[in-house]
N, C-alpha and C positions, 0 to 999 in steps of 0.2 A: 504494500500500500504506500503511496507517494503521498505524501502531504507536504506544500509549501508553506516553508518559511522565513522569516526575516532574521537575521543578528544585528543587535543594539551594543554600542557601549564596550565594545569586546577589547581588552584589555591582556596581550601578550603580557607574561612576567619572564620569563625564562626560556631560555633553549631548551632542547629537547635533543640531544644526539640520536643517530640513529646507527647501530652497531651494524659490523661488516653481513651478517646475517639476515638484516633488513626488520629485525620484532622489538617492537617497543609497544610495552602494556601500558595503554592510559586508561584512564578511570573516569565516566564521565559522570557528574550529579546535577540534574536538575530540579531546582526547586518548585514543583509546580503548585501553582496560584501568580508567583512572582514572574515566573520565567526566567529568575538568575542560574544561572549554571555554572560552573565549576569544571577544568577540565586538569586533573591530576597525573604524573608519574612518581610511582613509591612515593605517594605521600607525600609530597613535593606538587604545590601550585603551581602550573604549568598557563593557565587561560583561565579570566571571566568576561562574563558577558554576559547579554541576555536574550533569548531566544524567545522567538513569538511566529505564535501558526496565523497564517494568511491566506486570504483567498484570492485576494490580485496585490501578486509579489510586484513590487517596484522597481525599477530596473535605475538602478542611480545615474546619474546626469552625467558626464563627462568632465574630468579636471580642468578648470580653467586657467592653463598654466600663463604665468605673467613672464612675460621676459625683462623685464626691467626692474630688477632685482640688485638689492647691494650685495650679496652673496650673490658669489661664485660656481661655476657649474664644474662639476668633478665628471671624470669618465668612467667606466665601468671598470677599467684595472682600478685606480684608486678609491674606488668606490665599495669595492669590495676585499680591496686591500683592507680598508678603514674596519669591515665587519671582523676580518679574519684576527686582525688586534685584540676586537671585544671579544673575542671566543666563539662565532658564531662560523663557521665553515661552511661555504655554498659551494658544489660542483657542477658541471654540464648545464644541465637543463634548469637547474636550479640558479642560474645568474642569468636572469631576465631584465633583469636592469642596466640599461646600454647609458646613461646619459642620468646624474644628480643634482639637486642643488645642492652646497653644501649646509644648508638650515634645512635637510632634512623633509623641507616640500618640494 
């Protein structure tokens, strides 16, 4: 059974490695009446948010990106040089991001 829905408010905290074997157990909880949810590794807060069933899913508008910006734009090696510092390791398909600002929008 398919049922649509929206994510609110979703808030990354942490990485999540993914080992050479490809299985990482998450744990997910939904608070239902609220729709906050909780998404866990070992016990370890991994994502919240909040999740809401819908019957016409919104299809969000397009970034209106500004070029006229006092931050600088970064390339995709420095871009993801910058992640690999914070701990965060992106390979192949997983670096989709060609072109940064350096503030992050």
């Amino acid at each position: 059974m398919d049922v649509p829905v929206e994510f609110e408010d979703i808030r990354f905290i942490r990485a999540t490695s993914l080992p050479v074997d490809g299985k990482v157990e998450l744990t997910v909880m939904i608070h239902y009446g609220t729709g906050n949810f909780e998404i866990t590794e070992m016990g370890s807060l991994v994502v919240t948010g909040i999740i809401r069933e819908t019957e016409n899913p919104s299809i969000p508008e397009a970034y209106n990106f500004q070029s006229n910006s006092k931050f600088p734009m970064i390339a995709k090696k420095d871009f993801y040089k910058e992640l690999k510092l914070r701990g965060y390791h992106y390979n192949g398909a997983f670096q989709a991001v060609n072109l940064a600002r350096s503030d992050a929008s």
